[in-house]
N, C-alpha and C positions, 0 to 999 in steps of 0.2 A: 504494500500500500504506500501510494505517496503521499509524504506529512509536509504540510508545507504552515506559514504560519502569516499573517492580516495585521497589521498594524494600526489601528483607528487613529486617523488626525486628532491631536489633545483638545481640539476644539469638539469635535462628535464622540457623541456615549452609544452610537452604534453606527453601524449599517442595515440597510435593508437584504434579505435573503437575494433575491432579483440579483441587484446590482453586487453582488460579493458573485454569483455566477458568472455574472460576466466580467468583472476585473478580474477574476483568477483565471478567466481563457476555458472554464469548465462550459460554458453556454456560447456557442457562435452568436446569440443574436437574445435580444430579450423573450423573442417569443420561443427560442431554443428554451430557455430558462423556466418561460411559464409552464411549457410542456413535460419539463424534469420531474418539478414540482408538482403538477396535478397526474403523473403516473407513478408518482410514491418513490421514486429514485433517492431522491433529498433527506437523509436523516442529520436531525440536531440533536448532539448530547444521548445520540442512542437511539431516539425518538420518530418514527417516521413523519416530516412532516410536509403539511398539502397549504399549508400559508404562506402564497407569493411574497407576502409583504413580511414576515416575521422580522422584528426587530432583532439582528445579533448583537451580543455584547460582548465584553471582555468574561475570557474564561467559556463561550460557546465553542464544540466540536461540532465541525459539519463535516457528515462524510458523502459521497457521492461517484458513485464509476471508479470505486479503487481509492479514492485521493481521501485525503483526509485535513482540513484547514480548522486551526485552531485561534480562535480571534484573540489581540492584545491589546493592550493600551499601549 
């Protein structure tokens, strides 16, 4: 599995799931992303989850297709 790790601007207390797809290169396109998402691909912290918008924060595991992205401050 690849770990890779997210670093949130000191100014944001998160990101959105969407858009960490597609900055990490894991989604070609937004609507790539929406489509991960609503066919259960997308687990946080374990968790399967089907919320385009889920706020991540520091301390969130996201795994997806093998990869595995751990959010920081």
């Amino acid at each position: 599995m690849a770990e890779m790790t997210f670093t949130l601007n000191e100014k944001e207390g998160f990101i959105v799931l969407l858009k960490l797809l597609k900055i990490q290169s894991l989604a070609q396109s937004g609507g790539h992303a929406k489509m991960m998402v609503e066919d259960g691909l997308v687990f946080v912290n374990g968790e399967q989850e089907f919320r385009k918008r889920r706020k991540l924060r520091p301390g969130d595991k996201i795994e997806v297709e093998g990869a595995l992205i751990e959010i920081e401050q």
